[in-house]
VMD Tcl script that draws the C-alpha trace (Angstrom):
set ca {
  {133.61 204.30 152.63}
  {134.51 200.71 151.48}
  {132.59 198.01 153.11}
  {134.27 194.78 154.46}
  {133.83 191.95 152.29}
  {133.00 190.04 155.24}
  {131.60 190.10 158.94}
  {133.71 188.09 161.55}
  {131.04 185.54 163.56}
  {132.36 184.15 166.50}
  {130.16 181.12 167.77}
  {130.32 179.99 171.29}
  {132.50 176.76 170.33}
  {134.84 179.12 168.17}
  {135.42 180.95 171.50}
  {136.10 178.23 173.69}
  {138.78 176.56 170.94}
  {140.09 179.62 171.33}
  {140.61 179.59 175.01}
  {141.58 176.24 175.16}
  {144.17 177.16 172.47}
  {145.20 179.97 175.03}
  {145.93 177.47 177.60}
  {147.16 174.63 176.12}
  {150.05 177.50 175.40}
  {150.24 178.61 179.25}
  {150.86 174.98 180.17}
  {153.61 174.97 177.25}
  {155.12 177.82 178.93}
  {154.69 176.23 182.66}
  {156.12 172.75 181.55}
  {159.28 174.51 180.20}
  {159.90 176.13 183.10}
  {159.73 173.12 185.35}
  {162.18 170.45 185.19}
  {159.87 167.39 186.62}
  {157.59 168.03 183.71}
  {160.10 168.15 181.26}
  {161.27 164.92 181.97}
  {158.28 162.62 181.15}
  {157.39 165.30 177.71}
  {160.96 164.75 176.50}
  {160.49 160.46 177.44}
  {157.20 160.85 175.11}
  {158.95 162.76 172.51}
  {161.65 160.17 172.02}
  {158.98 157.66 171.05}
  {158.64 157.36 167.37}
  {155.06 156.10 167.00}
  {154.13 159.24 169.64}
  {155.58 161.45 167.36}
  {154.12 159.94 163.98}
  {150.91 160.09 165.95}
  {151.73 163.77 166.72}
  {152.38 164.66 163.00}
  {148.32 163.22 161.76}
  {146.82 164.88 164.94}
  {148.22 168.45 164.14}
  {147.09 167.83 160.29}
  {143.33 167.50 161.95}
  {143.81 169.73 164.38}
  {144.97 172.56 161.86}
  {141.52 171.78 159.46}
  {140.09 172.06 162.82}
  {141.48 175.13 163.01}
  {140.51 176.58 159.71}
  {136.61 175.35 160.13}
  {136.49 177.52 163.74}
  {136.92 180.84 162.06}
  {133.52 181.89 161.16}
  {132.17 184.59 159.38}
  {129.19 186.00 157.39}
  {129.84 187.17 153.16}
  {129.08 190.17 152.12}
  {125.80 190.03 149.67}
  {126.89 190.40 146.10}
  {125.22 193.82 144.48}
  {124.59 195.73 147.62}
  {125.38 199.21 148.46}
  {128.95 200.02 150.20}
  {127.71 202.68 152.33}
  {124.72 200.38 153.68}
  {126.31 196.97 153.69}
  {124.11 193.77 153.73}
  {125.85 190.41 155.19}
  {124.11 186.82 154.44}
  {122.68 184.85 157.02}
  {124.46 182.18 156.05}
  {127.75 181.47 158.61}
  {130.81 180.41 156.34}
  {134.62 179.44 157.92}
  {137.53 179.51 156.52}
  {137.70 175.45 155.51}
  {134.68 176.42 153.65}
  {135.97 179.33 151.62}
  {139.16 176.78 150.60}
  {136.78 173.83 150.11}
  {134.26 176.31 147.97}
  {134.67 173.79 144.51}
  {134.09 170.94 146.63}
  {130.90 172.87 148.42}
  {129.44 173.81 145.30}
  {129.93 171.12 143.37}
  {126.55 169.66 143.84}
  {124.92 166.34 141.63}
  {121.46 165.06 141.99}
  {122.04 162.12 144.55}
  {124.09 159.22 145.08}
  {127.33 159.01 143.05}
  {130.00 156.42 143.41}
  {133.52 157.49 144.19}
  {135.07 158.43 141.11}
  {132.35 158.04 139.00}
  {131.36 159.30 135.97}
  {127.85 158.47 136.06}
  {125.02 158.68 138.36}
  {124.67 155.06 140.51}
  {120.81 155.72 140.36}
  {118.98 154.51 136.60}
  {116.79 157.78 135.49}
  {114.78 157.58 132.13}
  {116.32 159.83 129.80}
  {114.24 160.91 126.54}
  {116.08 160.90 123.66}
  {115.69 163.51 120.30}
  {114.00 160.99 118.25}
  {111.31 160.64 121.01}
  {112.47 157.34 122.71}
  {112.43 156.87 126.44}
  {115.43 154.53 128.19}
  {116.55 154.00 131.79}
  {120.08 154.49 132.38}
  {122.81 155.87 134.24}
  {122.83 159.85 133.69}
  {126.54 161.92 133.45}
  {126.79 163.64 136.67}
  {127.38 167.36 136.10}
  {130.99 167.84 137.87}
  {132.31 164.45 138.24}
  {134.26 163.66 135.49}
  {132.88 165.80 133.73}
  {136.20 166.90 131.70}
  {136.07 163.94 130.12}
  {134.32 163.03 126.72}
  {134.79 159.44 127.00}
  {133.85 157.05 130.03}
  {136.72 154.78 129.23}
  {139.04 157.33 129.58}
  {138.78 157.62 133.32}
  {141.26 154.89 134.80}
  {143.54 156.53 132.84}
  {142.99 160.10 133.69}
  {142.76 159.28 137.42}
  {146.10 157.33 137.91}
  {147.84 160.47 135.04}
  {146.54 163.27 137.88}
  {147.02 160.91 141.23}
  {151.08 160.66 139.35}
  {150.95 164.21 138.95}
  {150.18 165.13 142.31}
  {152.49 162.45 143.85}
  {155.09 163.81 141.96}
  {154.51 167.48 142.86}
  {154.53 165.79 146.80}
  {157.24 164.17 146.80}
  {159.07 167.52 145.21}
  {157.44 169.34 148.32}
  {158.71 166.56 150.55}
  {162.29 166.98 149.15}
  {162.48 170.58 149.69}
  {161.21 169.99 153.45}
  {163.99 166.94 154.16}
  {166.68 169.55 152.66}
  {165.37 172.24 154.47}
  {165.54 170.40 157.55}
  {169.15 168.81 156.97}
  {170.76 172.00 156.66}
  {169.13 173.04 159.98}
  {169.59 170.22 161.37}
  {173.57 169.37 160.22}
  {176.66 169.93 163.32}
  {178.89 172.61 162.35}
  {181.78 171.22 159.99}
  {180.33 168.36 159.52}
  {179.73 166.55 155.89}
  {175.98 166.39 154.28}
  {176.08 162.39 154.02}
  {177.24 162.13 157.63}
  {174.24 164.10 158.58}
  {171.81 162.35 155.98}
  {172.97 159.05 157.55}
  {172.53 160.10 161.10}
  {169.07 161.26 159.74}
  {168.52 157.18 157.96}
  {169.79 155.44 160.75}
  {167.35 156.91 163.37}
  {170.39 158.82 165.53}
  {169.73 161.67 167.95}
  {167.01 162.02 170.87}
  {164.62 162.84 169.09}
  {162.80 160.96 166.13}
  {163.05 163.11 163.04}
  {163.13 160.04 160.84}
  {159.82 158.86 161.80}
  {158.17 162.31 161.89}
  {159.65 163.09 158.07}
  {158.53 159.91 156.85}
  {155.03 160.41 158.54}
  {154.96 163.99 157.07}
  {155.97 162.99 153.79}
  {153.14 160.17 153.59}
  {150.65 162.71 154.66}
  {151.49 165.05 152.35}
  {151.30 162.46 149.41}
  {147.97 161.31 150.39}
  {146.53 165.34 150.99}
  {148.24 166.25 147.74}
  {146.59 163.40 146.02}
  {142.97 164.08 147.83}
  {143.20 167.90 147.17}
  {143.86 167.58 143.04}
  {141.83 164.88 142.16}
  {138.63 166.43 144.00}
  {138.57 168.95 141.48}
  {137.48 166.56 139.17}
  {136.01 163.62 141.02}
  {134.11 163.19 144.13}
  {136.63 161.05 145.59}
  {134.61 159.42 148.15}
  {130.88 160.07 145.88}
  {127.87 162.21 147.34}
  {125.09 161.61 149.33}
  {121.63 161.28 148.95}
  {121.39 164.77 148.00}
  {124.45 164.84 146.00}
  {126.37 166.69 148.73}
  {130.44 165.41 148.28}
  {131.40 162.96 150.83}
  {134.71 164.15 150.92}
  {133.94 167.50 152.11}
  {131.28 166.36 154.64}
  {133.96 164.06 156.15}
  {136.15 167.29 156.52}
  {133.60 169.48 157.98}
  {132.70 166.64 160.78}
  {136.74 166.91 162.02}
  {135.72 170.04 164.14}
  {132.81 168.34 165.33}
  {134.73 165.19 166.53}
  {137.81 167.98 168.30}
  {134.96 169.76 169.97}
  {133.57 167.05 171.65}
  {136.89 165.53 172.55}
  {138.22 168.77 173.69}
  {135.79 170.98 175.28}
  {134.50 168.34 177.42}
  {137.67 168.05 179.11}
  {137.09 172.02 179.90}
  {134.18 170.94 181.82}
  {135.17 167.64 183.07}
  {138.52 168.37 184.48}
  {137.35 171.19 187.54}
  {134.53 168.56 188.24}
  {136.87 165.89 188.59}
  {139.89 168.26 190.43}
  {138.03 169.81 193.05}
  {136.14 167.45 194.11}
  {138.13 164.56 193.94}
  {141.12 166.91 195.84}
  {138.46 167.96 198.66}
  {136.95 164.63 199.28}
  {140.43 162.86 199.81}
  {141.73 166.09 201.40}
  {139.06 167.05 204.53}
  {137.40 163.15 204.40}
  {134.86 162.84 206.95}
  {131.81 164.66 206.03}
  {132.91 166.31 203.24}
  {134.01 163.12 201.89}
  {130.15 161.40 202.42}
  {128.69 164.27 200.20}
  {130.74 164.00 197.69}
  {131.07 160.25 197.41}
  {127.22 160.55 197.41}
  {126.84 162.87 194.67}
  {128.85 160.75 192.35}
  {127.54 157.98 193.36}
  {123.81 158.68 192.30}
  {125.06 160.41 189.03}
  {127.03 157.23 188.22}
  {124.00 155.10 188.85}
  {122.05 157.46 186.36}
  {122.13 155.74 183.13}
  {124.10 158.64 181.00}
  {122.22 158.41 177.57}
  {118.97 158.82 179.54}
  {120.43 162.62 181.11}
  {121.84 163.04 177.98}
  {118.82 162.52 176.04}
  {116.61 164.60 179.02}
  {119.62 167.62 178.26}
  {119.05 167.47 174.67}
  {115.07 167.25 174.48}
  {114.92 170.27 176.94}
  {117.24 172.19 174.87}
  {115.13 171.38 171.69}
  {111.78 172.52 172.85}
  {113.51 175.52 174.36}
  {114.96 176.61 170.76}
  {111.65 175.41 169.55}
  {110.20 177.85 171.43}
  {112.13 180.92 171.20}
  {113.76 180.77 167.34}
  {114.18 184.43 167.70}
  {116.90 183.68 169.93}
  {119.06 182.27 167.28}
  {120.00 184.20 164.03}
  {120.64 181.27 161.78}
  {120.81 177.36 161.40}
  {124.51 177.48 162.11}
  {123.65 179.16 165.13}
  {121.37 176.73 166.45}
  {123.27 173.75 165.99}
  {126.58 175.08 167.55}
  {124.58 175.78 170.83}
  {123.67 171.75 170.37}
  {126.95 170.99 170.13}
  {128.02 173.02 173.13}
  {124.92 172.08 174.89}
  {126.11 168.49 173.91}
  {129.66 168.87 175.31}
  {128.47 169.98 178.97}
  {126.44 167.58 179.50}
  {128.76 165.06 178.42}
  {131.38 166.95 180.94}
  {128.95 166.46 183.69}
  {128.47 163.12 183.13}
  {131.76 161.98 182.81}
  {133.97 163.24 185.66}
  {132.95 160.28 188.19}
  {135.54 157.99 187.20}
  {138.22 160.64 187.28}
  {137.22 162.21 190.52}
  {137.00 158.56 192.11}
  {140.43 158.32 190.87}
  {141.82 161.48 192.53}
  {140.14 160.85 195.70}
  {141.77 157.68 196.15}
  {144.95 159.34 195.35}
  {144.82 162.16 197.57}
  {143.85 160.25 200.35}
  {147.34 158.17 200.15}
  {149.29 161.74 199.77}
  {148.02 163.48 202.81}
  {149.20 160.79 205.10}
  {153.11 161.50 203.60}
  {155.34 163.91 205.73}
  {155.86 166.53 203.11}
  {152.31 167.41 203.54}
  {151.90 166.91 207.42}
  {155.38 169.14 207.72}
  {153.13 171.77 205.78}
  {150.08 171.56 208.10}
  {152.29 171.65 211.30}
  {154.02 174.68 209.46}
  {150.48 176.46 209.10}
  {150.01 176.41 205.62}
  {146.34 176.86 204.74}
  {144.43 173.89 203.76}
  {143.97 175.47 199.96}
  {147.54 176.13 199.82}
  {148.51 172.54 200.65}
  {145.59 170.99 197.80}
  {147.17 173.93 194.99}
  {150.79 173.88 195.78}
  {150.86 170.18 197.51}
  {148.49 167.50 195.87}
  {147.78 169.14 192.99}
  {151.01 168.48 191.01}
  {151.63 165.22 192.74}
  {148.39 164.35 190.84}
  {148.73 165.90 187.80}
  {150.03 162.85 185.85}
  {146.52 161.15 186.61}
  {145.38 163.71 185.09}
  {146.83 164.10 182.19}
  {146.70 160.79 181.22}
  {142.94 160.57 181.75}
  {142.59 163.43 179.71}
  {144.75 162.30 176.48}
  {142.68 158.56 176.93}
  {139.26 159.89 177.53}
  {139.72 161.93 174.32}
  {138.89 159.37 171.80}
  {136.13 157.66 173.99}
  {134.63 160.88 173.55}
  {134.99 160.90 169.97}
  {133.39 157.53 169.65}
  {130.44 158.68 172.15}
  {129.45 161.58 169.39}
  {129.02 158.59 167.05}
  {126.73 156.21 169.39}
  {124.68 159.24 170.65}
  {124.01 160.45 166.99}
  {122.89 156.97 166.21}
  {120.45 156.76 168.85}
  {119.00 160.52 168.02}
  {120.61 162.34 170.71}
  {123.66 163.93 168.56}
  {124.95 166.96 167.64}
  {121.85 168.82 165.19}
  {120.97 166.88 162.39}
  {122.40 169.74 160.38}
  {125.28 169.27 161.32}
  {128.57 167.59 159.62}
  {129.36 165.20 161.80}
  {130.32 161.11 161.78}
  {127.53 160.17 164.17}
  {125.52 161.81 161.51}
  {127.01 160.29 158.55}
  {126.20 156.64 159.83}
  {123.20 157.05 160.83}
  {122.74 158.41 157.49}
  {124.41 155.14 156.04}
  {122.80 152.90 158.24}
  {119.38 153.25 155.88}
  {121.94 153.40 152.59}
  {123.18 149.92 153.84}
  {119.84 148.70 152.98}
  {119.08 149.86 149.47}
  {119.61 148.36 147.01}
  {122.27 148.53 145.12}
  {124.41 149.60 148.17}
  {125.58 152.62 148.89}
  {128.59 152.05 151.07}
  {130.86 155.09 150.70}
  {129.49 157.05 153.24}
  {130.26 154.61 155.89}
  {133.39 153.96 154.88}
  {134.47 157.82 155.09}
  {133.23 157.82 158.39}
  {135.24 155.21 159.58}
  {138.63 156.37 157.81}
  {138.47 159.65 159.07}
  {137.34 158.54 162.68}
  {139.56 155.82 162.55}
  {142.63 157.35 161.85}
  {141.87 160.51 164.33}
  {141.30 157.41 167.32}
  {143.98 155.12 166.66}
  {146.83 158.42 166.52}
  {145.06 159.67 169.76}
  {145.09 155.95 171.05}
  {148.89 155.68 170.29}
  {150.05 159.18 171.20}
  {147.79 158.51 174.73}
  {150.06 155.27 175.57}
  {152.87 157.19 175.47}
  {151.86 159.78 177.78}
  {150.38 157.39 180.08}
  {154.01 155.34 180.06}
  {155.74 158.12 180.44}
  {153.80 159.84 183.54}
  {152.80 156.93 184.76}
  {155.19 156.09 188.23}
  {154.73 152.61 188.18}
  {155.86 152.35 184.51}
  {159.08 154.94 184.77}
  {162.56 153.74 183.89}
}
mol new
graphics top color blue
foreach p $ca { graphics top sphere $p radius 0.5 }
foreach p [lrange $ca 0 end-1] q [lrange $ca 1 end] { graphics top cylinder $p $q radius 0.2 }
display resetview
């Protein structure tokens, strides 16, 4: 009996994605089937900076993707019929990323360099003792000569733009055949395609595909023989650490919203709904939370949770483990922290509907006071909602960053780009700087907010009444 050469692991997080995955498609399905919601989607989809902003989201979102499918590798040299898995927890983005993983130097490494950015003393075969810059073991390491590296990096960075922009073509042709009106001429449809034409912005979304594709081309080949973005202190690459912290940053943006939203719904629904009483409690109990500074519950959350896994380490089978019930620990704390503003929101809201005859006609009709809030409010809501959600999305982002700073994170083990600046913040101070980690950091959190930030003005224009044309 052949073994398999690997064990599916399926980590709290990875199952949540999952189900968020699940209905993010259900409300695909629903908004198809409804007319009103159609409307203000296909209004956001005629937007070409929405759509440009779509195009880099799915690119994280898909090496999201890969890192939440988790598993455990067989043990090299064990027997098939009693198979032995490593502890160690692996995905999918690690597998592909494996050179870049194993690649390992000593410490700190400039991007693209050749040589080691800390002075060692070297002994030479005569006897002699010098300090100098050592070779690093995979970075350039295909090279004889040191001068031969500007060279060799703009050669394979041609190469690969090249091979992109031949990938690019094929896509563009691939899409104007698909795309071209029966009996009509190529160039008609190419210049329908140049001059913007048609509902929906294909030029925009082609030209953001095809820069993405140059850049990940470019990234992807010229790893394999530099660290592109240098190691860390322990000579980890930079690049790959900045690809592993993507699924932390979607987590936290994502599966807070789980727990936010039916915080935020219920309440907010009920205490605008039934008022009186009802109302007091929960306008209490949202008030005292909000007064709460949140780092300090945070921090309380995340202290408990460390003595507790302190304290039972049988509990958790690995390091992987451990830091992914952080992270979700993390995330519902943040959830129940956050859904005061929201819920205020929806109160206020509600309160103005119920007063409007459509809902009164129900009540005189004898429609049951949850059948008015689900089939009633809800919907006439739902555009607050939404666009809280897709704006609250990279505040939460950013939050991961602040709390990691301050020591109240995701697990230190853990890839993240809270981690990596607080990790830079002591680099910032040695001398001579090292700067590169920071500076991943921000371009991969930077370009993840500012799409979200643009792609969330469109939604919020779109469902927003008072902005409607």
């Amino acid at each position: 009996m052949n073994s398999m050469p690997f064990q599916p692991e399926i980590l709290w997080t990875d199952f949540l994605i999952f189900v968020l995955i699940g209905s993010f498609l259900v409300f695909i399905v629903y908004t198809l089937r409804h007319e009103h919601l159609r409307v203000p989607w296909r209004q956001v989809a005629r937007r070409p900076m929405a759509m440009a902003s779509m195009v880099i989201l799915l690119a994280y979102v898909a090496v999201g993707l890969m890192d939440s499918i988790h598993f455990r590798p067989l043990q090299e040299g064990q027997n098939p019929e009693a198979p032995v898995y490593s502890n160690e927890v692996l995905s999918l983005l690690d597998k592909a990323a494996m050179p870049l993983r194993a690649r390992t130097e000593k410490t700190y490494s400039a991007p693209f360099a050749m040589q080691a950015y800390s002075k060692e003393t070297v002994e030479y075969p005569d006897g002699g003792h010098a300090r100098e810059n050592p070779r690093l073991l995979y970075g350039g390491a295909h090279l004889q000569d040191p001068s031969e590296r500007a060279a060799d990096i703009v050669r394979r960075a041609g190469t690969a733009t090249l091979a992109a922009l031949g990938l690019w073509s094929l896509l563009v042709v691939g899409f104007l055949l698909s795309w071209r009106q029966s009996h009509e001429p190529l160039m008609q449809t190419v210049r329908r395609l140049v001059r913007g034409k048609g509902e929906f912005p294909w030029r925009a979304v082609l030209i953001t595909s095809g820069i993405l594709i140059i850049l990940v081309l470019n990234a992807v080949y010229l790893s394999l023989y530099y660290h592109i973005f240098g190691t860390d202190q322990v000579g980890q690459d930079v690049f790959y650490k900045s690809l592993k912290s993507i699924r932390t940053g979607l987590v936290i943006g994502t599966l807070t919203t789980l727990v936010m939203l039916p915080f935020a719904a219920l309440f907010g629904i009920m205490a605008g709904y039934f008022r009186g009483w009802v109302d007091d409690v929960i306008q209490y109990v949202y008030t005292t939370l909000s007064s709460i500074p949140s780092v300090l519950l945070i921090a309380a959350a995340i202290l408990t949770l460390q003595a507790y896994i302190a304290t039972h380490p049988e509990s958790f089978t690995s390091a992987t483990e451990r830091a992914d019930i952080r992270l979700l620990f993390l995330c519902l704390i943040l959830g129940v922290t956050s859904w005061t503003s929201l819920c205020r929101l929806l109160r206020g809201e509600t309160l103005k509907l119920r007063e409007v005859d459509y809902i009164q006609a129900a009540r005189a009709l004898g429609a049951s006071h949850l059948s008015v809030m689900a089939r009633h409010i809800l919907p006439n809501v739902m555009h607050i909602i939404l666009i809280a959600v897709v704006l609250d999305f990279s505040g939460l982002v950013l939050a991961e960053a602040v709390l990691s700073y301050v020591g109240v994170g995701v697990d230190p083990t853990m890839d993240s780009w809270g981690n990596m600046i607080v990790s830079a913040r002591l680099e910032m101070a040695r001398e001579p700087l090292v700067w590169w980690s920071l500076a991943a950091a921000f371009v991969f959190m930077f370009s993840l907010v500012l799409a979200a930030n643009l792609f969330s003005d469109a939604v919020r224009d779109a469902f927003d009444p008072r902005l409607r044309k």
